[in-house]
VODRENPA-654793 format. One record per residue (C-alpha): x, y, z; residue in one letter; residue number from 0; chain. Coordinates in pm, 1 decimal. Example, Ala and Ser with C-alpha at 12.3 -4.5 7.8 and 13.67 -1.06 7.14 Angstrom:
> 1230.0  -450.0  780.0  A  0  A $
> 1367.0  -106.0  714.0  S  1  A $
//
This chain:
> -9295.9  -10340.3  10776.5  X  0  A $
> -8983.3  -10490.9  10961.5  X  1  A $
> -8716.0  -10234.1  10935.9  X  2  A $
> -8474.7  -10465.6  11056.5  X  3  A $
> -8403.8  -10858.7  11112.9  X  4  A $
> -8155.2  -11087.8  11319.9  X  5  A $
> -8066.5  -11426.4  11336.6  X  6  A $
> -7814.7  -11672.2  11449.0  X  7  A $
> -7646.0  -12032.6  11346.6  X  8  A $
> -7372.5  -12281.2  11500.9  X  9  A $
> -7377.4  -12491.2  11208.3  X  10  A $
> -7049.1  -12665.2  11161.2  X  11  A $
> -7086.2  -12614.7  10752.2  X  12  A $
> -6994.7  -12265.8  10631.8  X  13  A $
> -7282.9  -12307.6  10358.2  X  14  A $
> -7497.7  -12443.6  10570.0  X  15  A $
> -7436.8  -12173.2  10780.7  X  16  A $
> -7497.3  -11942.6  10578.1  X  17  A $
> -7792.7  -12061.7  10397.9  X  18  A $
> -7952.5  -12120.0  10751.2  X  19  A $
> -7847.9  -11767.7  10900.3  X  20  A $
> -7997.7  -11599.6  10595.1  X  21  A $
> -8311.7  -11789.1  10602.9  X  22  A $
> -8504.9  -11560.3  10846.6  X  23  A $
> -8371.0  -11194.1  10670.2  X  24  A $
> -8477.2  -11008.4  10438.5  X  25  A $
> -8476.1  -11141.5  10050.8  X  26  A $
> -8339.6  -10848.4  9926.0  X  27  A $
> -8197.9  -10551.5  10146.8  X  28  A $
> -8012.1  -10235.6  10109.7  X  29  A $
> -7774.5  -10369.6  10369.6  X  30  A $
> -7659.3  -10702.5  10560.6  X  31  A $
> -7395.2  -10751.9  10802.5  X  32  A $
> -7258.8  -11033.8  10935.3  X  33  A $
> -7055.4  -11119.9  11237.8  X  34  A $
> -6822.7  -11455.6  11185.6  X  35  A $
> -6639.2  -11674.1  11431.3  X  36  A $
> -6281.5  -11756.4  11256.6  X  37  A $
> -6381.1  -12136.9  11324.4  X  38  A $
> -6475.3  -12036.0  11008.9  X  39  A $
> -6285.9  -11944.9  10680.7  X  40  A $
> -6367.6  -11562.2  10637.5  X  41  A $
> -6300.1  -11604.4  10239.2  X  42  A $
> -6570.7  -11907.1  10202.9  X  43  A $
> -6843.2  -11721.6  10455.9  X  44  A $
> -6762.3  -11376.4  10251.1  X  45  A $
> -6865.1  -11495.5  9959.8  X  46  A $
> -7128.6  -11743.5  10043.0  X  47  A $
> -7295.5  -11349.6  10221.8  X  48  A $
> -7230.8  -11216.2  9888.2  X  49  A $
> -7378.5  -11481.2  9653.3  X  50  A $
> -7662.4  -11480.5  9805.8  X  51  A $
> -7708.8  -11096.4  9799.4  X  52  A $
> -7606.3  -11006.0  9496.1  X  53  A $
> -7790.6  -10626.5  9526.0  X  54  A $
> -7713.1  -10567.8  9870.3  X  55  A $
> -7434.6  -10416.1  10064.6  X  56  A $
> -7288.1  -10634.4  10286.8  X  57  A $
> -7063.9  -10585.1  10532.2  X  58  A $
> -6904.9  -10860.4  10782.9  X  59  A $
> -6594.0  -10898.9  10989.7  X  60  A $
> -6425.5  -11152.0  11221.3  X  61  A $
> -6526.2  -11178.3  11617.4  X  62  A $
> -6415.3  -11285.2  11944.9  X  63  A $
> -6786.9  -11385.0  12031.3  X  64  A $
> -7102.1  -11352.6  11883.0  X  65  A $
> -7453.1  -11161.5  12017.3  X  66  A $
> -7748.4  -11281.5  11858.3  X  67  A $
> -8135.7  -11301.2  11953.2  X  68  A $
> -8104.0  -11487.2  12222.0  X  69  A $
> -7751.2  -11333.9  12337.9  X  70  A $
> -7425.2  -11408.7  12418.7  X  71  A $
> -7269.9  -11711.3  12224.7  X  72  A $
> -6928.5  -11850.7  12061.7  X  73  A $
> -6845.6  -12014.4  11747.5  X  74  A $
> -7105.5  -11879.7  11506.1  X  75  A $
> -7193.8  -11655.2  11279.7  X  76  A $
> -7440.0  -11407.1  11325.3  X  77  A $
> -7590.5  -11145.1  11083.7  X  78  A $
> -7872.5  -10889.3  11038.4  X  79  A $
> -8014.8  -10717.7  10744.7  X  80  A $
> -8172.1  -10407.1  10696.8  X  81  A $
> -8430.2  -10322.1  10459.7  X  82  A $
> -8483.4  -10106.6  10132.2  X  83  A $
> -8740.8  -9884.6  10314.3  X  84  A $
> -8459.4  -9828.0  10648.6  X  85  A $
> -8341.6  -9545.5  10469.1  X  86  A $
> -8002.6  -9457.0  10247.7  X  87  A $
> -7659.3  -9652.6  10314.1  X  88  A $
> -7387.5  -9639.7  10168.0  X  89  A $
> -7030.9  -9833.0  10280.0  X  90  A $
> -6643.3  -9751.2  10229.9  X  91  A $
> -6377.5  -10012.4  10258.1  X  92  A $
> -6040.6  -9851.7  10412.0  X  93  A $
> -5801.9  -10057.3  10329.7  X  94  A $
> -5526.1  -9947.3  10518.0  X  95  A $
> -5598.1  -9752.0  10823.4  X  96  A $
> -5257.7  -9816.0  11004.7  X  97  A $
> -5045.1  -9605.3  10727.8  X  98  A $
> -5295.6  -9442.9  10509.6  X  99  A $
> -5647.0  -9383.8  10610.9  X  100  A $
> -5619.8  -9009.8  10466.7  X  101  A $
> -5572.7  -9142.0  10125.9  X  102  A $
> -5982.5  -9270.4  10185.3  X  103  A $
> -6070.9  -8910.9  10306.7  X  104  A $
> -6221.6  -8831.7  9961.2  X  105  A $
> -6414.2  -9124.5  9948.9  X  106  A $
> -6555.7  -9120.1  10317.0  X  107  A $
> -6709.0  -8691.4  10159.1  X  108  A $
> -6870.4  -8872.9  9849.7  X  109  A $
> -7037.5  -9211.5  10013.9  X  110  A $
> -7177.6  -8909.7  10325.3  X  111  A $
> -7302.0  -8648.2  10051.2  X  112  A $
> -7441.4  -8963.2  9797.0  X  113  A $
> -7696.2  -9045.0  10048.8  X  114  A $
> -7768.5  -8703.4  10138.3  X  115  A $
> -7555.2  -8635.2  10454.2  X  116  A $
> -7433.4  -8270.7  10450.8  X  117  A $
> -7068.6  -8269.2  10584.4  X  118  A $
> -7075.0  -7902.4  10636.2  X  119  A $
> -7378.1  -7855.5  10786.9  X  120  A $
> -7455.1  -7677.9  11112.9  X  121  A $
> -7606.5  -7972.8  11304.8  X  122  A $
> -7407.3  -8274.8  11197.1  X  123  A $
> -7618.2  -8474.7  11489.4  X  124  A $
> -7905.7  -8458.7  11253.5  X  125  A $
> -7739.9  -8555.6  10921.0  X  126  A $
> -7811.7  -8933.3  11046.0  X  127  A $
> -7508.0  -9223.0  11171.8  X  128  A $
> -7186.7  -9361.9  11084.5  X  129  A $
> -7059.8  -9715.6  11194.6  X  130  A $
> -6690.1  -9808.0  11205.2  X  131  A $
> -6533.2  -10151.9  11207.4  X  132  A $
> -6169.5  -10086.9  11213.4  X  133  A $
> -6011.0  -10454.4  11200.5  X  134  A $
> -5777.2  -10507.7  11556.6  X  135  A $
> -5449.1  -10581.1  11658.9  X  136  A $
> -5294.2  -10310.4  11421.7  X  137  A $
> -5355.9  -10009.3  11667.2  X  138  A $
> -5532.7  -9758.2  11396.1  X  139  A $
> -5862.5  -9709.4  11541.1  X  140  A $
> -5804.4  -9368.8  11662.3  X  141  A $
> -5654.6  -9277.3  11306.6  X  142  A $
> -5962.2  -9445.7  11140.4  X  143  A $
> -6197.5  -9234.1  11389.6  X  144  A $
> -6001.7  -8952.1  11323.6  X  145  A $
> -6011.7  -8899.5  10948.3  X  146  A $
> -6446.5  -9042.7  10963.9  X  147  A $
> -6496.5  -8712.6  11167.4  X  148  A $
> -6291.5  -8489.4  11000.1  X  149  A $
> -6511.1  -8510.5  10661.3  X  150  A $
> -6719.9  -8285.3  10890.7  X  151  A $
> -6702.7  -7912.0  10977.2  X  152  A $
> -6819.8  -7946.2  11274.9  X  153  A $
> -6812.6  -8183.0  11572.0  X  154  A $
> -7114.8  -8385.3  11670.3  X  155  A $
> -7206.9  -8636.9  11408.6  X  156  A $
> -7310.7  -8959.5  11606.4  X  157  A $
> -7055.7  -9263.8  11544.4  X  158  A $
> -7078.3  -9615.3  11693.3  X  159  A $
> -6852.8  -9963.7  11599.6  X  160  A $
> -6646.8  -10199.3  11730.3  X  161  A $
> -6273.5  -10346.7  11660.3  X  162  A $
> -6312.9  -10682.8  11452.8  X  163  A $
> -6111.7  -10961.7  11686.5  X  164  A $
> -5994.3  -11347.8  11589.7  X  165  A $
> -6134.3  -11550.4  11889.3  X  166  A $
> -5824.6  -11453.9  12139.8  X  167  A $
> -5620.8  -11589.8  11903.7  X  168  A $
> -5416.2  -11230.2  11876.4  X  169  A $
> -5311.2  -11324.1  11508.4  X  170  A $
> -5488.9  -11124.7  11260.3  X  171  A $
> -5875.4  -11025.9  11183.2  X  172  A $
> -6047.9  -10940.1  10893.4  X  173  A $
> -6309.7  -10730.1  10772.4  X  174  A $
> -6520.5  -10704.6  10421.2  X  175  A $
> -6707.9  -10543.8  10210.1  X  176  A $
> -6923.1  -10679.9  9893.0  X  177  A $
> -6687.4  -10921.7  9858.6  X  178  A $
> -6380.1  -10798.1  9921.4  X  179  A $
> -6126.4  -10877.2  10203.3  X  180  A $
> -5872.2  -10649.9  10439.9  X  181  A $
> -5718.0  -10718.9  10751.9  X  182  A $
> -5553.0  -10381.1  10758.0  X  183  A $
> -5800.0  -10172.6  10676.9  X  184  A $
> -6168.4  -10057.7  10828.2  X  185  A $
> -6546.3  -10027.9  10683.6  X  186  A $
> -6698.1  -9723.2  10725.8  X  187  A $
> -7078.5  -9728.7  10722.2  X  188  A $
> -7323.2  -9406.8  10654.0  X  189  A $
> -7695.6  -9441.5  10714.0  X  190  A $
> -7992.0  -9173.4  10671.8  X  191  A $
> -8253.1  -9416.4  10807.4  X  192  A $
> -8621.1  -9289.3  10798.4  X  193  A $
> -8659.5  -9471.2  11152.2  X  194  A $
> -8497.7  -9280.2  11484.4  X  195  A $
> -8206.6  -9403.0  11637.0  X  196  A $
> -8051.5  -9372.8  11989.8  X  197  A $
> -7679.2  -9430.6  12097.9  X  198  A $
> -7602.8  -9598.9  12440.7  X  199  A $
> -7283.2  -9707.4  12640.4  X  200  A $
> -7262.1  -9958.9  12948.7  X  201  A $
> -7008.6  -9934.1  13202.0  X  202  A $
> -7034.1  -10195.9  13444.7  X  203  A $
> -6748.4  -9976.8  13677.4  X  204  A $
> -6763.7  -9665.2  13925.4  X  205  A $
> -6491.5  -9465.5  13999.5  X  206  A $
> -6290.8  -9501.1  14325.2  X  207  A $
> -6236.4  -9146.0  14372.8  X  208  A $
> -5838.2  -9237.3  14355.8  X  209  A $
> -5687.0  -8969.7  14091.3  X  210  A $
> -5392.1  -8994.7  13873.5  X  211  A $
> -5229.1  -8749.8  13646.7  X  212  A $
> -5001.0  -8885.2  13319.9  X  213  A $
> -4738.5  -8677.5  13328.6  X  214  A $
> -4520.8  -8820.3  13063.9  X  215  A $
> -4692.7  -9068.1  12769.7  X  216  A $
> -4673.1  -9184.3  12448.8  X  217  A $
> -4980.8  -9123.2  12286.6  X  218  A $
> -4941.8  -9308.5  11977.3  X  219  A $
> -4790.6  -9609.4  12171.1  X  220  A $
> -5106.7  -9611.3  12443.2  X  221  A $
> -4812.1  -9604.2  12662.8  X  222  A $
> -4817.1  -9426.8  12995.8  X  223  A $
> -4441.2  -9375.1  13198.5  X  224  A $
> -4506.6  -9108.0  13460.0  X  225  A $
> -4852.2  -9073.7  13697.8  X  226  A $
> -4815.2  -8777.8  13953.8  X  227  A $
> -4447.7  -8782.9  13835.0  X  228  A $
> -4328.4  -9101.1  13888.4  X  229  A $
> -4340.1  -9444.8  13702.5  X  230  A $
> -4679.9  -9537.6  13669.4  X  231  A $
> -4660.5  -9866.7  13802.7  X  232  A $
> -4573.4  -9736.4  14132.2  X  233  A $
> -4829.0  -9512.5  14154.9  X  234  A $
> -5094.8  -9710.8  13994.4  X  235  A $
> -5033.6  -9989.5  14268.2  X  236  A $
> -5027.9  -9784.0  14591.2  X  237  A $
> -5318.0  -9627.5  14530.7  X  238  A $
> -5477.9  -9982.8  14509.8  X  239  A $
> -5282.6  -10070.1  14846.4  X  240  A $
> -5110.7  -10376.5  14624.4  X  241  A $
> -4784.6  -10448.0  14561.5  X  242  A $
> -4613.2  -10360.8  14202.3  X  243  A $
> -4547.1  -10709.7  14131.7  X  244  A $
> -4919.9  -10802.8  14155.2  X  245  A $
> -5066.8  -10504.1  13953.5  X  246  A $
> -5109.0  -10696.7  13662.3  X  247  A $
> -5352.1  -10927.2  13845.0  X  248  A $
> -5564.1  -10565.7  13898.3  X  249  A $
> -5586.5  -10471.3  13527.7  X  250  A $
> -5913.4  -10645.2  13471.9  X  251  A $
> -6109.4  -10534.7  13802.2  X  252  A $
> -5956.3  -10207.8  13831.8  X  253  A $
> -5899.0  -10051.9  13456.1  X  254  A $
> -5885.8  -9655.1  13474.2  X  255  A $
> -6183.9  -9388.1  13310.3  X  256  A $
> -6127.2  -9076.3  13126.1  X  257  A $
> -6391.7  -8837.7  13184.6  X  258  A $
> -6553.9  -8628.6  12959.0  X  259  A $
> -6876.4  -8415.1  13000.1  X  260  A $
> -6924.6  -8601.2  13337.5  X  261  A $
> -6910.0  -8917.0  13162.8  X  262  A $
> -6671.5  -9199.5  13200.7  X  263  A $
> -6467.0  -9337.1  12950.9  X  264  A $
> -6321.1  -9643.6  13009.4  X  265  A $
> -5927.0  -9727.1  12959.0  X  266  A $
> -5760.9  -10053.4  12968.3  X  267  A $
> -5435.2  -10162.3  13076.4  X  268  A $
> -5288.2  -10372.4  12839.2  X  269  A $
> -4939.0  -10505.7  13006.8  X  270  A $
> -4645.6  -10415.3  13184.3  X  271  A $
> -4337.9  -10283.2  13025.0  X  272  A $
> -4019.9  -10353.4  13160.7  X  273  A $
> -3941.4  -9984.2  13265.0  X  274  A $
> -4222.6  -9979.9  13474.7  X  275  A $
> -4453.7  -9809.7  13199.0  X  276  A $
> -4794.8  -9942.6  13128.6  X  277  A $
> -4919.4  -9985.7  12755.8  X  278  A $
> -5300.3  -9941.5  12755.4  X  279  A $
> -5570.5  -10087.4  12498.3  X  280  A $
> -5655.1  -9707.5  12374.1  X  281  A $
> -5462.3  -9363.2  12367.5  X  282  A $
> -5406.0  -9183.6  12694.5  X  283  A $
> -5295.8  -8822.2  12678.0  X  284  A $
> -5024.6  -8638.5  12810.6  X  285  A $
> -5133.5  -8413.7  13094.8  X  286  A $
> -5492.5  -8611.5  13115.3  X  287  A $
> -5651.6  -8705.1  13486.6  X  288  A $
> -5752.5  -9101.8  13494.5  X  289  A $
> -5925.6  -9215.5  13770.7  X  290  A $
> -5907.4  -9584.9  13902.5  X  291  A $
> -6206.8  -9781.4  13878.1  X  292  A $
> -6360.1  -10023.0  14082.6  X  293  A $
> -6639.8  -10314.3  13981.9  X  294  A $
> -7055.6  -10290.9  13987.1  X  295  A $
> -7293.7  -10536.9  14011.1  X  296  A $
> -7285.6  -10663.0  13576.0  X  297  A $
> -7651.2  -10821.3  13617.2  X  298  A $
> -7794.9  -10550.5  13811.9  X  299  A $
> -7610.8  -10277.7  13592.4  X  300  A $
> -7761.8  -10481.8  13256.4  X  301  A $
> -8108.3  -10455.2  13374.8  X  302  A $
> -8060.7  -10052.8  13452.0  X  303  A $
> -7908.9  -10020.0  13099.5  X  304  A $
> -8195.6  -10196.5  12881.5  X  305  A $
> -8482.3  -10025.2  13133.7  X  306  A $
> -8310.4  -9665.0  13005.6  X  307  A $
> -8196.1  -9760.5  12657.4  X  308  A $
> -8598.9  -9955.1  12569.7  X  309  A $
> -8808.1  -9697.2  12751.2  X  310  A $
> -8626.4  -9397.2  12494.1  X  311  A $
> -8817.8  -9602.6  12222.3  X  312  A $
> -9244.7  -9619.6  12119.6  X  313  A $
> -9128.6  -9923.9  11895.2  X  314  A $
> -8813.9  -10054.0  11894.8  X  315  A $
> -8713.7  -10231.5  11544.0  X  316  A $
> -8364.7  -10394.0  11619.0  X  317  A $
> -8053.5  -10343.2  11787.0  X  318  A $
> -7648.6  -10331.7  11692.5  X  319  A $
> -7452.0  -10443.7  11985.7  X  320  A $
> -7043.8  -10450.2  12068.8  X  321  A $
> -6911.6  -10565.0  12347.7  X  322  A $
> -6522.4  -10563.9  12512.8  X  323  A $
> -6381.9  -10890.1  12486.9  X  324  A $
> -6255.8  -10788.4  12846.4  X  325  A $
> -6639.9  -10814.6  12946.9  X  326  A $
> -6675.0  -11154.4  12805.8  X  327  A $
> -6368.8  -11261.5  13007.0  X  328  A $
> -6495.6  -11147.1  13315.9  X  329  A $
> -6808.3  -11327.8  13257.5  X  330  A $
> -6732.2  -11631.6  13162.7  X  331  A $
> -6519.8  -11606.9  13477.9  X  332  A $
> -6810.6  -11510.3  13707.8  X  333  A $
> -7050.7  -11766.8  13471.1  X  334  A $
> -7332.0  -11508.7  13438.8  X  335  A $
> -7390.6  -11550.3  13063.6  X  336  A $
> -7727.1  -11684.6  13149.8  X  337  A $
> -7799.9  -11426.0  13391.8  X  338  A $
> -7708.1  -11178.8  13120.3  X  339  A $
> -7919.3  -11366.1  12829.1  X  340  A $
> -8208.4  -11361.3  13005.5  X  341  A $
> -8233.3  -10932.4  12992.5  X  342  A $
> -8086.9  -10938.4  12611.5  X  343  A $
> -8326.9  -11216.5  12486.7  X  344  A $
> -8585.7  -10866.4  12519.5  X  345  A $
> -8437.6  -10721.9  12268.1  X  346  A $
> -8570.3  -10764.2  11926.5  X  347  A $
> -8384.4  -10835.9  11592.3  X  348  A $
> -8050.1  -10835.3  11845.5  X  349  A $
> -7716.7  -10859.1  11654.6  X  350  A $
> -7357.3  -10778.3  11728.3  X  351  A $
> -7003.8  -10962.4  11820.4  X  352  A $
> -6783.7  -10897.2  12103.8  X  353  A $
> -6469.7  -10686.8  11991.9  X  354  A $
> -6132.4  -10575.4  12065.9  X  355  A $
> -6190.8  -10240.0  12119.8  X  356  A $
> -6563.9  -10006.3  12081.8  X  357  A $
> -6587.0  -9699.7  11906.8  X  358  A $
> -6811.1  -9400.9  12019.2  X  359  A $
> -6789.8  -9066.2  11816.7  X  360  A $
> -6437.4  -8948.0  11875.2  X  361  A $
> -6311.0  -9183.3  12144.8  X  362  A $
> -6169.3  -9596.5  12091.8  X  363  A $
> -6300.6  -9693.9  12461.1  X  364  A $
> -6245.9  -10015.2  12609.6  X  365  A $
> -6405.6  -10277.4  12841.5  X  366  A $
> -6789.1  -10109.1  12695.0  X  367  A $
> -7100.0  -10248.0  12591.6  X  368  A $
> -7215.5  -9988.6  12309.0  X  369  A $
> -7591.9  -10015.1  12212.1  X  370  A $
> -7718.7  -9866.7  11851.2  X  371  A $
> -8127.7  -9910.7  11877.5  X  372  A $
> -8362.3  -9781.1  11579.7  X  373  A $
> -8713.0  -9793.5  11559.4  X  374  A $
> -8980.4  -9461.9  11668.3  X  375  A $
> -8836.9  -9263.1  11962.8  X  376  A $
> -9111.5  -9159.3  12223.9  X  377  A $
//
């Protein structure tokens, strides 16, 4: 029994595309997403997805990027489906998560409790997974991540997604469900699969050891003023020995990490504001310590990643993958997409876009590769 299928297309033709994408899934699953390059129109691709699956949930959203089973690749449209015997799913479209994702609270309780997830229960960890696809470039994936948890009484319930993006275009994305369009709004997923899952993050940086304490931000903004009590610019450039001028050039090769439980969090700068502040991809609290990172090796760390993430696993059935759009940047800069397709072509039934932002329980976390595996955990 295949729990799970991939596949990939480049075809030009949207139905063509979709009819040739579709041709190696499942006939009829509880669930299908799909992961669209805007070379395409979202509308036609939407509901080509939906014609053809009639009794399925499906899910799909714009990209900067695709990853399909044979990795990294632009201009396509990729998609996986998931079958009736994966388990319970059940989807909510948020339609506006910028001004109202509390109004969808209600809805988030009965979608979690119709599949059998127990919102008040003691070990939320075990009630199964939530995926989030907030769309980008409206700034509300913290408030979308915020009101998914709160349906539960306690902290811990495992949540992994990815911010849809519009092929550095910057304009607008979109996201779907079943037919229907937003491009203000968010999907939230909730599974109760009968297979095991495990949750993974790459960070492809180390910290330099250089310290920094925000001392006056704008957390809803992602805007930083003060580090260590002055403007942040300042401070951010001396401890890289550049000059202030030039920090922007840094942003890429030396974002900052938040850590938590030991573990790094990544933070991107976003630009330069004239007063010297710096507005960041994700929220950076008042008071918080951010430490300046520094580059590793992204082969080397790649191979380390999938020889940790594979060997958690007896049988692995497929794999959800999101991936910074930063990343990409960086390596189609350093050209080592084939380096890098070589290690994901060993994952099977491989699916996933590159995004403008990745999700992880409670944190948005940027310049990430986020890994959601299921299959039979050893």
């Amino acid at each position: 029994m295949e729990f799970i299928r991939s596949n990939s297309t480049s075809h030009k033709n949207t139905k063509e595309a979709v009819k040739n994408v579709t041709s190696e899934l499942h006939t009829e699953p509880k669930l299908v997403l799909f992961f669209a390059s805007t070379k395409y129109s979202f509308e036609e691709v939407t509901m080509a997805f939906k014609e053809h699956y009639p009794n399925s949930e499906v899910v799909g959203l714009t990209t900067t990027g695709e990853i399909g089973p044979t990795g990294f690749f632009e201009g396509g449209i990729v998609a996986l489906s998931f079958s009736k015997e994966f388990g319970k799913i059940r989807s909510v479209l948020m339609k506006d998560i910028s001004k109202y994702p509390i109004f969808y609270r209600n809805d988030l309780i009965a979608a979690a409790k119709d599949i059998g997830i127990n919102p008040n229960s003691s070990s939320p960890e075990q009630e199964g997974v939530g995926i989030v696809f907030p769309n980008g470039l409206i700034a509300a994936e913290e408030k979308m991540l915020s009101i998914v948890n709160s349906i539960f009484t306690r902290e811990g319930f495992p949540i992994f997604g990815g911010t849809a993006g519009d092929d550095t275009k910057f304009v607008e994305t979109f996201v779907s469900l079943n037919g229907e369009i937003s491009n203000k709004g968010g999907i939230a997923i909730f599974m109760k699969p009968t297979v095991d899952f495990v949750i993974m993050k790459e960070n492809i940086f180390k910290s330099t050891g250089k310290l920094m304490r925000v001392t006056k931000a704008n957390t809803e903004e992602r805007i930083v003023y003060e580090m260590n009590g002055r403007k942040a610019t300042a401070v951010y450039a001396d401890l890289l020995g550049v000059k202030e001028s030039e920090l922007t050039q840094y942003f890429m090769s030396n974002p900052v990490g938040r850590r938590f439980n030991n573990e790094i969090f990544i933070a991107s700068p976003f630009q330069v504001l004239p007063n010297g502040a710096i507005q960041f991809y994700c929220q950076v609290f008042q008071d918080s310590i951010v430490e300046i990172l520094e580059p590793m090796d992204p082969v080397e760390t790649l191979q380390q990643t999938l020889a940790n993430f594979t060997s958690q696993f007896s049988q692995l059935e497929g794999v959800l993958a999101c991936n910074c759009i930063l990343r990409k940047l960086q390596f189609q800069s350093q050209r080592i997409f084939p380096e890098l397709n070589r290690e994901l072509t060993k994952l099977p039934n491989l699916g996933g876009f590159c995004s403008y932002g990745e999700q992880l329980n409670k944190s948005l976390i940027n310049q990430t590769l986020v890994l959601l595996g299921f299959g039979k955990k050893r």
